[in-house]
Steps between C-alpha positions, in 0.01 A plus 500: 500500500647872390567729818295816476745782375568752741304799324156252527570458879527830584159555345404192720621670763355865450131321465562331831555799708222665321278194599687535845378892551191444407440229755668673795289821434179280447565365868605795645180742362260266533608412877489859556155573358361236658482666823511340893101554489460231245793283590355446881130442287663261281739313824115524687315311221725185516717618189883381596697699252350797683612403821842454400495814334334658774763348736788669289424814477386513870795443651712530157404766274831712506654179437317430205520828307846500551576160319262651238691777486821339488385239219374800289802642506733182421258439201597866367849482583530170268227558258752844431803261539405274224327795292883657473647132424258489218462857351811674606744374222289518186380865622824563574633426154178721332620779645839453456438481103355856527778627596527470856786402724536168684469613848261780433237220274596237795356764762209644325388199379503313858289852590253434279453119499465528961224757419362284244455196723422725790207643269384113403517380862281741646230487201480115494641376829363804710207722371317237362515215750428687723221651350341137414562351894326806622182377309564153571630564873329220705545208248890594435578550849340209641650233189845663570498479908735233545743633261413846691645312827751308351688810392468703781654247744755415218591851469546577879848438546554668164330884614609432881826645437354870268238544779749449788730791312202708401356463837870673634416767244206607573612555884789694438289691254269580827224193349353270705470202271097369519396803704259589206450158297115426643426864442255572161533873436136683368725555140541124456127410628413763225744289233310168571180630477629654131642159406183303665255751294669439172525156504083466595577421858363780674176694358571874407246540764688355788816655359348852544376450858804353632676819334240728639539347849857599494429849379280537812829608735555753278176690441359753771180483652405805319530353168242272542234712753183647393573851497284703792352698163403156345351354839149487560475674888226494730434833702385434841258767515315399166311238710393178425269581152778627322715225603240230347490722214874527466553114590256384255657705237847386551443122606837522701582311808654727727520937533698724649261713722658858491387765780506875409818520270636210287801471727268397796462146447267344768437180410470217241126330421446143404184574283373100661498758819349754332187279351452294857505886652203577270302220633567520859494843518471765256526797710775414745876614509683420208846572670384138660610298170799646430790338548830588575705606212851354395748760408800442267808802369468528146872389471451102668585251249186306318644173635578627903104633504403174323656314796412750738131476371494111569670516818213779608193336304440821366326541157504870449809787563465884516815613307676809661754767440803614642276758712214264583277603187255255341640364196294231397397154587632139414313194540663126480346473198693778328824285671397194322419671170852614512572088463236352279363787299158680522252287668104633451192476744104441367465793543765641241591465140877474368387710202416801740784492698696601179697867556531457065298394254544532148237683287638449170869475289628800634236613786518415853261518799799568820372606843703728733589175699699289271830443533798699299635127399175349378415827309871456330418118456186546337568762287811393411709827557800656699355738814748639664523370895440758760360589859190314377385200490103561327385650200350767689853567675646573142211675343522716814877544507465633106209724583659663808172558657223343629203489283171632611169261566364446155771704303622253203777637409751330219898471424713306277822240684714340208264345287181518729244737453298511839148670542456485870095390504413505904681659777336465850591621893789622295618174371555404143275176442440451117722565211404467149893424299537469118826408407631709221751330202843527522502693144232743663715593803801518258286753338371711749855501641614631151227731519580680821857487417410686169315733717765614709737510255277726292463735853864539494567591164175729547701663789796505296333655218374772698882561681617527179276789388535642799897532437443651144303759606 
Protein backbone atom coordinates (compact mmCIF):
# COMPACT_ATOMS: atom_id res chain seq x y z
CA UNK A 1 0.00 0.00 0.00
CA UNK A 2 1.47 3.72 -1.10
CA UNK A 3 2.14 6.01 2.08
CA UNK A 4 0.09 9.17 1.84
CA UNK A 5 2.54 11.99 0.59
CA UNK A 6 3.22 14.51 3.00
CA UNK A 7 1.26 17.50 1.24
CA UNK A 8 -2.18 15.02 1.51
CA UNK A 9 -1.48 14.60 5.30
CA UNK A 10 -1.21 17.90 6.14
CA UNK A 11 -4.62 18.45 4.59
CA UNK A 12 -5.58 15.37 6.79
CA UNK A 13 -4.37 17.07 9.42
CA UNK A 14 -5.82 20.72 8.92
CA UNK A 15 -9.51 18.93 8.57
CA UNK A 16 -8.89 17.24 11.88
CA UNK A 17 -8.34 20.23 13.96
CA UNK A 18 -11.12 21.88 12.17
CA UNK A 19 -13.34 18.82 13.16
CA UNK A 20 -11.47 19.17 16.61
CA UNK A 21 -12.69 23.09 17.12
CA UNK A 22 -15.78 22.53 16.19
CA UNK A 23 -16.38 19.82 18.74
CA UNK A 24 -14.70 21.55 21.69
CA UNK A 25 -16.81 24.76 21.03
CA UNK A 26 -20.02 22.56 20.50
CA UNK A 27 -19.37 21.21 24.18
CA UNK A 28 -18.32 24.16 25.63
CA UNK A 29 -21.52 26.58 24.25
CA UNK A 30 -23.92 24.24 24.58
CA UNK A 31 -22.84 23.36 28.35
CA UNK A 32 -22.95 26.95 28.91
CA UNK A 33 -26.40 27.68 27.49
CA UNK A 34 -27.79 25.04 29.07
CA UNK A 35 -27.97 26.70 32.30
CA UNK A 36 -27.86 25.10 36.23
CA UNK A 37 -31.85 25.64 36.12
CA UNK A 38 -32.25 22.95 33.57
CA UNK A 39 -29.32 20.78 34.47
CA UNK A 40 -30.77 20.24 38.28
CA UNK A 41 -34.47 19.66 36.15
CA UNK A 42 -32.84 17.27 33.96
CA UNK A 43 -30.45 15.40 37.20
CA UNK A 44 -34.30 15.64 39.07
CA UNK A 45 -36.15 13.75 36.28
CA UNK A 46 -33.90 10.60 36.44
CA UNK A 47 -31.73 11.78 33.33
CA UNK A 48 -27.90 10.59 34.29
CA UNK A 49 -25.93 12.58 31.81
CA UNK A 50 -27.43 15.55 33.64
CA UNK A 51 -26.31 14.58 36.85
CA UNK A 52 -22.89 14.12 35.85
CA UNK A 53 -22.94 17.26 34.19
CA UNK A 54 -24.60 18.84 36.93
CA UNK A 55 -21.97 17.32 39.29
CA UNK A 56 -19.09 19.01 37.18
CA UNK A 57 -19.85 22.15 36.95
CA UNK A 58 -20.99 22.28 40.65
CA UNK A 59 -18.04 21.71 42.16
CA UNK A 60 -15.92 22.01 38.73
CA UNK A 61 -16.88 24.67 36.47
CA UNK A 62 -13.57 26.79 36.53
CA UNK A 63 -12.03 23.58 35.90
CA UNK A 64 -13.86 22.88 32.95
CA UNK A 65 -13.66 26.16 31.02
CA UNK A 66 -10.20 26.16 31.53
CA UNK A 67 -9.44 22.76 29.72
CA UNK A 68 -11.82 24.27 27.10
CA UNK A 69 -9.91 27.04 26.96
CA UNK A 70 -6.70 25.43 26.84
CA UNK A 71 -7.85 22.82 24.03
CA UNK A 72 -9.11 25.82 21.92
CA UNK A 73 -6.09 27.24 21.98
CA UNK A 74 -3.76 24.06 21.19
CA UNK A 75 -6.18 23.45 18.20
CA UNK A 76 -5.21 27.11 16.87
CA UNK A 77 -1.72 26.93 17.70
CA UNK A 78 -1.42 23.63 15.38
CA UNK A 79 -4.15 24.21 12.96
CA UNK A 80 -1.63 27.65 12.27
CA UNK A 81 1.40 25.26 12.66
CA UNK A 82 0.45 23.00 9.90
CA UNK A 83 -1.28 25.95 7.82
CA UNK A 84 2.55 27.52 7.55
CA UNK A 85 4.02 23.84 6.79
CA UNK A 86 1.60 23.73 3.97
CA UNK A 87 1.22 27.30 2.48
CA UNK A 88 4.33 29.04 3.54
CA UNK A 89 6.77 27.78 0.76
CA UNK A 90 4.66 27.96 -2.38
CA UNK A 91 3.46 31.61 -1.16
CA UNK A 92 6.70 32.24 -0.42
CA UNK A 93 8.03 31.50 -3.88
CA UNK A 94 4.81 33.71 -5.56
CA UNK A 95 6.01 36.50 -4.11
CA UNK A 96 9.40 36.03 -4.55
CA UNK A 97 8.78 35.84 -8.52
CA UNK A 98 7.33 39.40 -8.25
CA UNK A 99 10.11 40.67 -7.29
CA UNK A 100 10.38 40.37 -3.73
CA UNK A 101 13.24 39.39 -1.49
CA UNK A 102 13.60 36.07 0.35
CA UNK A 103 13.29 37.20 3.83
CA UNK A 104 10.90 40.00 3.16
CA UNK A 105 8.27 37.20 0.90
CA UNK A 106 9.23 34.57 3.85
CA UNK A 107 7.79 37.21 6.47
CA UNK A 108 4.88 38.65 4.72
CA UNK A 109 3.76 35.64 3.51
CA UNK A 110 3.79 33.77 7.09
CA UNK A 111 1.68 37.29 7.99
CA UNK A 112 -0.79 36.63 5.78
CA UNK A 113 -1.26 32.82 5.77
CA UNK A 114 -1.61 33.10 10.38
CA UNK A 115 -4.37 35.67 9.57
CA UNK A 116 -5.75 33.51 7.01
CA UNK A 117 -6.20 30.47 9.24
CA UNK A 118 -6.98 32.72 12.14
CA UNK A 119 -9.91 34.15 9.83
CA UNK A 120 -11.07 30.28 8.86
CA UNK A 121 -10.90 29.08 12.48
CA UNK A 122 -13.09 31.49 13.94
CA UNK A 123 -15.79 31.36 10.95
CA UNK A 124 -15.99 27.51 10.89
CA UNK A 125 -14.58 26.27 14.18
CA UNK A 126 -15.95 29.31 16.28
CA UNK A 127 -18.88 31.53 14.99
CA UNK A 128 -20.71 28.90 13.61
CA UNK A 129 -20.56 26.05 16.11
CA UNK A 130 -21.28 27.92 18.34
CA UNK A 131 -24.07 29.43 16.84
CA UNK A 132 -25.66 25.80 15.98
CA UNK A 133 -25.04 24.31 19.92
CA UNK A 134 -26.78 27.37 21.14
CA UNK A 135 -29.96 26.14 19.23
CA UNK A 136 -29.32 22.67 19.94
CA UNK A 137 -28.02 23.31 23.67
CA UNK A 138 -29.73 20.51 25.72
CA UNK A 139 -29.28 17.59 23.20
CA UNK A 140 -25.38 18.53 22.55
CA UNK A 141 -24.60 19.03 26.04
CA UNK A 142 -26.20 16.12 27.45
CA UNK A 143 -24.70 13.45 24.34
CA UNK A 144 -21.25 15.08 25.04
CA UNK A 145 -21.27 14.87 29.12
CA UNK A 146 -18.92 12.20 29.57
CA UNK A 147 -16.49 13.53 27.18
CA UNK A 148 -17.36 16.99 29.09
CA UNK A 149 -15.91 15.11 32.36
CA UNK A 150 -13.40 13.19 30.87
CA UNK A 151 -11.52 16.29 29.79
CA UNK A 152 -11.84 18.32 32.60
CA UNK A 153 -10.30 15.79 35.04
CA UNK A 154 -7.75 14.94 32.22
CA UNK A 155 -6.84 18.45 31.91
CA UNK A 156 -6.38 19.22 35.70
CA UNK A 157 -2.90 18.60 36.16
CA UNK A 158 -2.36 20.28 32.80
CA UNK A 159 -4.06 24.12 33.94
CA UNK A 160 -2.97 23.44 37.75
CA UNK A 161 0.29 24.89 37.12
CA UNK A 162 -1.17 28.59 34.80
CA UNK A 163 -3.79 29.03 37.59
CA UNK A 164 -1.30 28.52 40.47
CA UNK A 165 1.00 31.43 38.59
CA UNK A 166 -1.98 33.51 37.60
CA UNK A 167 -3.42 33.14 40.97
CA UNK A 168 0.28 34.87 42.31
CA UNK A 169 -0.56 37.54 39.75
CA UNK A 170 -3.50 38.61 40.48
CA UNK A 171 -2.38 39.16 44.32
CA UNK A 172 0.51 41.10 43.70
CA UNK A 173 -1.60 43.01 41.24
CA UNK A 174 -3.91 43.81 44.51
CA UNK A 175 -6.67 40.74 43.00
CA UNK A 176 -8.14 38.44 45.05
CA UNK A 177 -8.44 35.46 42.76
CA UNK A 178 -12.47 34.15 42.95
CA UNK A 179 -13.51 37.18 44.99
CA UNK A 180 -15.92 38.07 42.05
CA UNK A 181 -16.42 34.65 40.02
CA UNK A 182 -20.27 33.91 41.45
CA UNK A 183 -21.01 37.55 40.87
CA UNK A 184 -23.46 38.27 37.48
CA UNK A 185 -23.13 42.00 36.84
CA UNK A 186 -26.77 43.83 35.52
CA UNK A 187 -24.52 44.38 31.92
CA UNK A 188 -24.11 40.62 31.48
CA UNK A 189 -27.84 39.72 32.76
CA UNK A 190 -28.71 42.35 30.01
CA UNK A 191 -26.27 40.24 27.34
CA UNK A 192 -28.17 36.92 28.05
CA UNK A 193 -31.37 38.22 27.82
CA UNK A 194 -30.08 39.76 24.13
CA UNK A 195 -28.66 36.35 23.19
CA UNK A 196 -31.83 34.38 24.84
CA UNK A 197 -34.28 36.89 22.78
CA UNK A 198 -32.59 36.28 19.50
CA UNK A 199 -32.34 32.84 19.54
CA UNK A 200 -36.51 32.50 20.49
CA UNK A 201 -35.74 31.71 24.07
CA UNK A 202 -37.11 34.51 25.81
CA UNK A 203 -40.35 36.45 24.39
CA UNK A 204 -39.64 40.19 23.46
CA UNK A 205 -42.18 40.59 26.10
CA UNK A 206 -40.30 39.14 28.98
CA UNK A 207 -37.14 40.69 27.57
CA UNK A 208 -38.66 44.21 28.01
CA UNK A 209 -39.90 43.71 31.59
CA UNK A 210 -36.86 42.24 32.91
CA UNK A 211 -35.10 45.43 31.25
CA UNK A 212 -37.70 47.71 32.64
CA UNK A 213 -37.31 46.18 36.13
CA UNK A 214 -33.74 47.17 36.07
CA UNK A 215 -34.45 50.66 34.86
CA UNK A 216 -36.65 51.03 37.98
CA UNK A 217 -33.36 52.11 40.33
CA UNK A 218 -32.81 54.64 38.11
CA UNK A 219 -36.05 56.54 37.52
CA UNK A 220 -37.46 59.07 40.23
CA UNK A 221 -40.66 58.90 41.75
CA UNK A 222 -41.61 61.95 39.94
CA UNK A 223 -41.31 60.48 36.62
CA UNK A 224 -43.89 58.20 37.04
CA UNK A 225 -46.55 60.32 39.57
CA UNK A 226 -49.72 61.79 38.50
CA UNK A 227 -48.99 65.30 38.47
CA UNK A 228 -51.15 67.33 41.39
CA UNK A 229 -52.63 69.31 38.02
CA UNK A 230 -53.60 65.87 36.47
CA UNK A 231 -55.09 64.41 39.86
CA UNK A 232 -58.60 64.28 40.46
CA UNK A 233 -58.85 66.02 44.34
CA UNK A 234 -61.59 65.96 46.64
CA UNK A 235 -62.25 69.29 48.66
CA UNK A 236 -63.40 68.63 52.07
CA UNK A 237 -65.82 71.30 52.22
CA UNK A 238 -67.67 70.29 48.88
CA UNK A 239 -69.56 67.67 50.98
CA UNK A 240 -70.63 64.45 50.23
CA UNK A 241 -72.94 65.26 46.75
CA UNK A 242 -70.16 66.53 44.97
CA UNK A 243 -68.01 63.78 46.00
CA UNK A 244 -70.61 61.08 44.47
CA UNK A 245 -70.71 63.30 41.61
CA UNK A 246 -66.97 63.57 41.27
CA UNK A 247 -66.44 59.71 42.17
CA UNK A 248 -68.88 58.55 39.72
CA UNK A 249 -67.31 60.60 37.09
CA UNK A 250 -63.84 59.46 37.60
CA UNK A 251 -64.41 55.68 38.66
CA UNK A 252 -61.04 55.90 40.67
CA UNK A 253 -60.22 54.01 43.75
CA UNK A 254 -58.68 56.28 46.02
CA UNK A 255 -58.48 60.65 46.35
CA UNK A 256 -56.50 62.89 47.84
CA UNK A 257 -58.89 65.02 50.06
CA UNK A 258 -57.31 68.60 49.97
CA UNK A 259 -58.44 71.25 52.77
CA UNK A 260 -58.38 75.00 51.86
CA UNK A 261 -55.20 75.20 49.56
CA UNK A 262 -53.84 72.30 47.43
CA UNK A 263 -50.83 72.01 49.70
CA UNK A 264 -53.15 70.98 52.66
CA UNK A 265 -53.53 67.44 52.13
CA UNK A 266 -55.86 65.88 54.81
CA UNK A 267 -56.49 62.68 53.91
CA UNK A 268 -56.79 59.85 51.32
CA UNK A 269 -60.53 58.15 50.53
CA UNK A 270 -61.07 54.58 49.57
CA UNK A 271 -64.23 55.32 47.40
CA UNK A 272 -65.50 51.32 49.01
CA UNK A 273 -65.52 53.90 52.20
CA UNK A 274 -67.03 56.44 50.52
CA UNK A 275 -70.16 54.23 49.03
CA UNK A 276 -70.64 52.17 52.60
CA UNK A 277 -70.59 56.03 54.12
CA UNK A 278 -73.56 56.80 51.82
CA UNK A 279 -75.54 54.00 53.15
CA UNK A 280 -74.87 54.20 56.74
CA UNK A 281 -74.93 57.63 56.92
CA UNK A 282 -75.22 60.28 54.48
CA UNK A 283 -74.96 63.25 56.58
CA UNK A 284 -72.21 62.39 59.03
CA UNK A 285 -68.45 63.53 59.12
CA UNK A 286 -66.62 62.73 56.20
CA UNK A 287 -63.16 63.45 57.90
CA UNK A 288 -64.32 59.83 59.50
CA UNK A 289 -63.22 57.81 56.20
CA UNK A 290 -60.23 59.27 55.50
CA UNK A 291 -57.33 57.65 55.98
CA UNK A 292 -54.03 58.53 56.73
CA UNK A 293 -51.98 59.59 53.85
CA UNK A 294 -48.47 58.13 52.80
CA UNK A 295 -45.99 60.73 51.88
CA UNK A 296 -42.99 60.15 49.55
CA UNK A 297 -39.91 63.17 48.24
CA UNK A 298 -40.23 63.45 44.70
CA UNK A 299 -36.51 62.34 44.41
CA UNK A 300 -37.00 58.36 46.09
CA UNK A 301 -36.15 55.87 43.58
CA UNK A 302 -39.29 53.93 41.76
CA UNK A 303 -37.85 50.66 43.11
CA UNK A 304 -37.07 51.93 47.14
CA UNK A 305 -41.03 53.26 47.18
CA UNK A 306 -42.00 50.00 45.41
CA UNK A 307 -40.44 48.14 48.37
CA UNK A 308 -41.32 50.64 50.75
CA UNK A 309 -45.01 50.40 49.46
CA UNK A 310 -45.07 46.51 50.15
CA UNK A 311 -43.37 46.67 53.33
CA UNK A 312 -46.24 49.46 54.41
CA UNK A 313 -49.31 47.82 52.45
CA UNK A 314 -49.91 51.03 51.11
CA UNK A 315 -51.65 51.44 47.68
CA UNK A 316 -51.61 55.14 47.17
CA UNK A 317 -48.52 58.01 47.80
CA UNK A 318 -48.87 61.85 47.96
CA UNK A 319 -45.72 62.98 46.03
CA UNK A 320 -43.96 66.07 47.64
CA UNK A 321 -41.42 68.74 47.04
CA UNK A 322 -38.39 69.88 48.46
CA UNK A 323 -40.63 72.46 50.58
CA UNK A 324 -43.49 70.10 51.41
CA UNK A 325 -45.72 71.13 48.28
CA UNK A 326 -48.17 68.68 46.69
CA UNK A 327 -46.77 67.32 43.65
CA UNK A 328 -48.83 64.63 42.62
CA UNK A 329 -49.86 61.17 43.49
CA UNK A 330 -48.54 57.56 42.63
CA UNK A 331 -50.41 54.50 43.03
CA UNK A 332 -48.78 50.76 42.83
CA UNK A 333 -50.32 50.49 39.81
CA UNK A 334 -48.39 53.27 38.09
CA UNK A 335 -45.15 51.12 39.80
CA UNK A 336 -46.18 48.06 38.02
CA UNK A 337 -46.99 49.77 34.72
CA UNK A 338 -43.47 50.91 34.84
CA UNK A 339 -42.75 46.79 34.47
CA UNK A 340 -45.39 45.31 32.26
CA UNK A 341 -46.76 48.18 30.25
CA UNK A 342 -50.18 49.98 30.47
CA UNK A 343 -52.66 47.85 32.15
CA UNK A 344 -56.62 49.18 31.66
CA UNK A 345 -59.70 48.94 34.10
CA UNK A 346 -63.66 48.35 32.77
CA UNK A 347 -64.01 51.28 33.20
CA UNK A 348 -61.36 52.69 30.61
CA UNK A 349 -60.45 52.34 27.01
CA UNK A 350 -56.68 52.08 25.69
CA UNK A 351 -57.81 54.18 22.71
CA UNK A 352 -58.65 57.19 25.11
CA UNK A 353 -55.81 57.11 27.09
CA UNK A 354 -53.85 58.12 23.88
CA UNK A 355 -51.88 61.79 24.44
CA UNK A 356 -51.57 61.36 20.09
CA UNK A 357 -53.59 60.30 17.63
CA UNK A 358 -53.15 60.62 14.11
CA UNK A 359 -55.78 62.45 11.98
CA UNK A 360 -54.40 61.94 8.68
CA UNK A 361 -50.71 61.69 6.57
CA UNK A 362 -49.43 64.69 7.91
CA UNK A 363 -52.07 65.82 10.77
CA UNK A 364 -51.89 64.97 14.30
CA UNK A 365 -54.28 65.15 17.29
CA UNK A 366 -51.29 65.83 20.49
CA UNK A 367 -52.57 66.89 23.92
CA UNK A 368 -50.54 69.17 26.25
CA UNK A 369 -49.65 65.92 28.24
CA UNK A 370 -47.66 63.81 25.95
CA UNK A 371 -44.36 63.24 26.28
CA UNK A 372 -41.38 65.23 24.27
CA UNK A 373 -40.03 61.50 23.26
CA UNK A 374 -43.28 59.99 22.04
CA UNK A 375 -44.13 63.26 20.13
CA UNK A 376 -40.42 62.82 18.43
CA UNK A 377 -41.24 59.00 17.99
CA UNK A 378 -44.38 59.46 16.36
CA UNK A 379 -43.70 62.08 14.23
CA UNK A 380 -40.59 61.01 13.34
CA UNK A 381 -38.50 64.28 13.91
CA UNK A 382 -35.50 65.84 15.90
CA UNK A 383 -36.95 68.22 19.04
CA UNK A 384 -34.47 69.61 20.68
CA UNK A 385 -34.24 68.31 24.63
CA UNK A 386 -34.84 70.89 27.23
CA UNK A 387 -36.24 71.78 30.82
CA UNK A 388 -39.34 69.92 29.59
CA UNK A 389 -40.49 66.92 29.49
CA UNK A 390 -44.46 67.53 27.76
CA UNK A 391 -45.61 69.03 24.76
CA UNK A 392 -47.11 71.70 26.65
CA UNK A 393 -43.58 72.37 28.40
CA UNK A 394 -42.12 73.10 24.82
CA UNK A 395 -45.01 74.85 23.25
CA UNK A 396 -44.79 77.01 26.39
CA UNK A 397 -41.02 77.45 26.46
CA UNK A 398 -41.37 78.78 22.52
CA UNK A 399 -44.28 81.02 23.35
CA UNK A 400 -42.69 82.65 26.43
CA UNK A 401 -45.97 83.23 28.00
CA UNK A 402 -48.74 81.66 29.29
CA UNK A 403 -51.71 81.55 27.12
CA UNK A 404 -55.00 82.87 28.23
CA UNK A 405 -58.31 80.48 28.89
CA UNK A 406 -59.67 79.94 25.44
CA UNK A 407 -56.96 81.98 23.47
CA UNK A 408 -55.74 79.51 20.50
CA UNK A 409 -52.97 80.88 19.59
CA UNK A 410 -50.46 79.18 16.78
CA UNK A 411 -46.48 78.89 16.02
CA UNK A 412 -44.35 76.95 13.79
CA UNK A 413 -41.13 74.35 15.63
CA UNK A 414 -38.99 72.75 12.71
CA UNK A 415 -41.35 71.20 10.58
CA UNK A 416 -44.54 71.38 12.87
CA UNK A 417 -47.10 73.75 12.40
CA UNK A 418 -49.12 73.86 15.79
CA UNK A 419 -52.64 75.56 16.21
CA UNK A 420 -53.08 75.41 19.91
CA UNK A 421 -57.13 74.31 19.95
CA UNK A 422 -58.00 74.36 23.99
CA UNK A 423 -56.19 75.95 26.76
CA UNK A 424 -57.83 75.60 30.26
CA UNK A 425 -56.92 76.81 34.19
CA UNK A 426 -54.03 78.03 32.14
CA UNK A 427 -52.85 74.77 30.85
CA UNK A 428 -52.30 73.81 27.28
CA UNK A 429 -54.55 70.57 26.70
CA UNK A 430 -55.15 70.08 22.87
CA UNK A 431 -52.93 70.73 19.98
CA UNK A 432 -53.89 70.40 16.47
CA UNK A 433 -49.96 69.64 14.46
CA UNK A 434 -49.59 69.33 10.64
CA UNK A 435 -46.33 68.41 9.71
CA UNK A 436 -45.02 70.50 6.92
CA UNK A 437 -42.51 68.80 3.94
CA UNK A 438 -39.08 69.07 4.16
CA UNK A 439 -39.06 71.00 0.60
CA UNK A 440 -41.74 73.43 2.23
CA UNK A 441 -39.59 74.36 5.26
CA UNK A 442 -36.58 74.54 2.84
CA UNK A 443 -38.72 77.07 1.22
CA UNK A 444 -40.01 79.18 3.71
CA UNK A 445 -36.46 79.19 5.12
CA UNK A 446 -35.32 80.50 1.63
CA UNK A 447 -38.05 82.81 1.82
CA UNK A 448 -37.25 84.61 5.03
CA UNK A 449 -33.68 84.48 4.20
CA UNK A 450 -34.58 86.34 0.89
CA UNK A 451 -36.43 88.67 3.06
CA UNK A 452 -33.78 89.81 5.15
CA UNK A 453 -31.41 89.91 2.70
CA UNK A 454 -33.64 92.17 0.62
CA UNK A 455 -34.01 94.52 4.15
CA UNK A 456 -30.37 94.91 4.09
CA UNK A 457 -29.70 95.82 0.73
CA UNK A 458 -32.95 98.11 1.20
CA UNK A 459 -30.94 99.74 4.09
CA UNK A 460 -27.98 99.79 2.05
CA UNK A 461 -29.65 101.34 -0.77
CA UNK A 462 -30.91 104.06 1.21
CA UNK A 463 -27.09 104.67 3.02
CA UNK A 464 -25.92 104.94 -0.19
CA UNK A 465 -28.16 107.83 -1.31
CA UNK A 466 -27.81 109.25 1.68
CA UNK A 467 -23.84 109.57 1.05
CA UNK A 468 -24.41 111.08 -2.51
CA UNK A 469 -26.38 113.67 -1.45
Amino acid sequence: MDAVPPRQMLWVILAVFMLLAVITTCIHQSTIVIGDAKLKRLAEEGNKRAKNLEKLLDGHSAAFNSAMQLISTLILTFFGICSQILFNTPLTKALMNCGMGSGTAFWLAFVIIALAAALVYLIFGVFVPKGYAGKHAEGIALASASISVLTAYVCMPFIALPEAVSKVILRILGVKPGENDEDVTEEEIRMMLDIGSESGVIDDDEKEMIHNIFELDDKPVEDIMTHRTDAVILWINDGADKWEEIINETNHTRYPVCGNAVDDILGVVNSRDFYKFLLNDRNGDLQSIMRKPYFVPESLKADEMFSQMQDKNAHFAIVLDEYGGFRGIVTQEDLIEEIVGELYSEYEKPEDEMDIIRMNDDTWLIYGSAEIDDVRDELRIDIPDDEYNTFAGLLLDELGTVPADGETPELNIGRMKINITKVSDHRIEETVVTLLPPEKENQEDAEFEETASNNKNGDKTVTDDKEKE
